[in-house]
N, C-alpha and C positions, 0 to 999 in steps of 0.2 A: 504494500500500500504506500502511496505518494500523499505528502503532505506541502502543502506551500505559504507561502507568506504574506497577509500584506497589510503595513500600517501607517499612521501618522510620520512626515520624518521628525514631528519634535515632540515622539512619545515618551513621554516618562519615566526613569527609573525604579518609580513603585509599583510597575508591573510586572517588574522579574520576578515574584515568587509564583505570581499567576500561570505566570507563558512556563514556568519552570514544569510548573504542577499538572498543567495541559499537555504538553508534549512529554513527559512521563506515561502520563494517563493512553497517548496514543502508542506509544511504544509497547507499554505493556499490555494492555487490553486492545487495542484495537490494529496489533500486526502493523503499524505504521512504521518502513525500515528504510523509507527513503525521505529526505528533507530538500526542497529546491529553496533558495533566500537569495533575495536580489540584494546591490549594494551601494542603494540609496539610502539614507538618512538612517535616524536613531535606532527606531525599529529594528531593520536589517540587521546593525551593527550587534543589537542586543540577543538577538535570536540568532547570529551564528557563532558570540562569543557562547550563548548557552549551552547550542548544540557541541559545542567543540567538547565544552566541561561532560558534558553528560556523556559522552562517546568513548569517555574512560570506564564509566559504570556498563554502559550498551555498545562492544567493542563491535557488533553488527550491524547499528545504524551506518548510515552514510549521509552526508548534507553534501553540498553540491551551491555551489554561489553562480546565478546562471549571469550570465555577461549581458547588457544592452547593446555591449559597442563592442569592436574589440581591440583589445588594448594597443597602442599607439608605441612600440618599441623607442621611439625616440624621444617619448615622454617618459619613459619608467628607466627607474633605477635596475639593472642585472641583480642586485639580489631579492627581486619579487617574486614571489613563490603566487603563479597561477597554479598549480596541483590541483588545488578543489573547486576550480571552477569549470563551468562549460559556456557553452558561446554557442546555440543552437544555427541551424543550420539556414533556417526561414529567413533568418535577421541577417543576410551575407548582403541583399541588396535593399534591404529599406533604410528611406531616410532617415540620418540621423535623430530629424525632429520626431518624428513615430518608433524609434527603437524602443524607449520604455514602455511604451501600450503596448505593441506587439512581443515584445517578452514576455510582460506581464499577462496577455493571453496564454500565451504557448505555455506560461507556465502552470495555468488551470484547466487548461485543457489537459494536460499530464497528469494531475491532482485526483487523489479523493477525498481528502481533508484538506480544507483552507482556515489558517486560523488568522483573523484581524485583530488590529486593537483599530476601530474607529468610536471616535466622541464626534466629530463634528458631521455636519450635515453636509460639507463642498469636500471635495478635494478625490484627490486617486486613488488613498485609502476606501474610501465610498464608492466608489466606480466600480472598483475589480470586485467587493464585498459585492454586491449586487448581482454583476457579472457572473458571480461565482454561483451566486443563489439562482439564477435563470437556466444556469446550466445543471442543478441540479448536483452540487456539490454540498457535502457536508461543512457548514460554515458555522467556525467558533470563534463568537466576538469577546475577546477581550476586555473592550469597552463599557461592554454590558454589564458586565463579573468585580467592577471596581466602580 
């Protein structure tokens, strides 16, 4: 089972015991052994520092950081470790300005769980949560839970 991401980027620190206690819960109860996390904003950063921590206790999951863009060799420093990331295959010709939407598709359409933190009523967070609910995906808001 596939799990994926999507939330505020200026979401809060006091929802790491939440997101901790949710993706536990999918690991253990509900066969969840794959993680896709985009690497936009606070969110992302917070849910793939987690998954890193918990992959010690569940040396079977895998998390996977999927790429928008891909990376610019003349911009990065040689010692960045891409290893856990992917750069799907879709996004080789779309516009820059569309790569985060269509990531963020392609990464629900992989999905059987999507877990959000949205609080507000605008933004991308809100978009894909929806998206995700029209598709008929299992969607666990964060937001809601705090």
């Amino acid at each position: 089972m596939i799990c994926t991401f999507f939330g505020h980027k200026d979401t809060p620190q006091n929802i790491l015991p939440v997101l901790r206690t949710v993706i536990i819960d999918l690991i253990q109860n509900k066969n969840v052994d794959l993680f896709y996390v985009g690497n936009n904003g606070n969110f992302d950063f917070m849910v793939k520092n987690t998954l890193k921590i918990l992959k010690s206790s569940y040396p079977h999951i895998k998390y996977t950081i999927v790429l928008a863009y891909m990376p610019n060799p003349k911009n990065n420093s040689a010692d960045l470790d891409y290893s856990d990331t992917i750069y799907p295959e879709e996004l080789e010709n779309t516009p820059r300005k569309y790569a985060i939407v269509k990531r963020n598709q392609w990464m629900i359409k992989q999905s059987d769980y999507v877990i959000t933190y949205v609080k507000y009523a605008t933004g991308g967070a809100v978009k894909f949560k929806e998206l995700a609910e029209k598709q008929k995906k299992i969607v666990l808001n964060l937001g809601a839970l705090i």
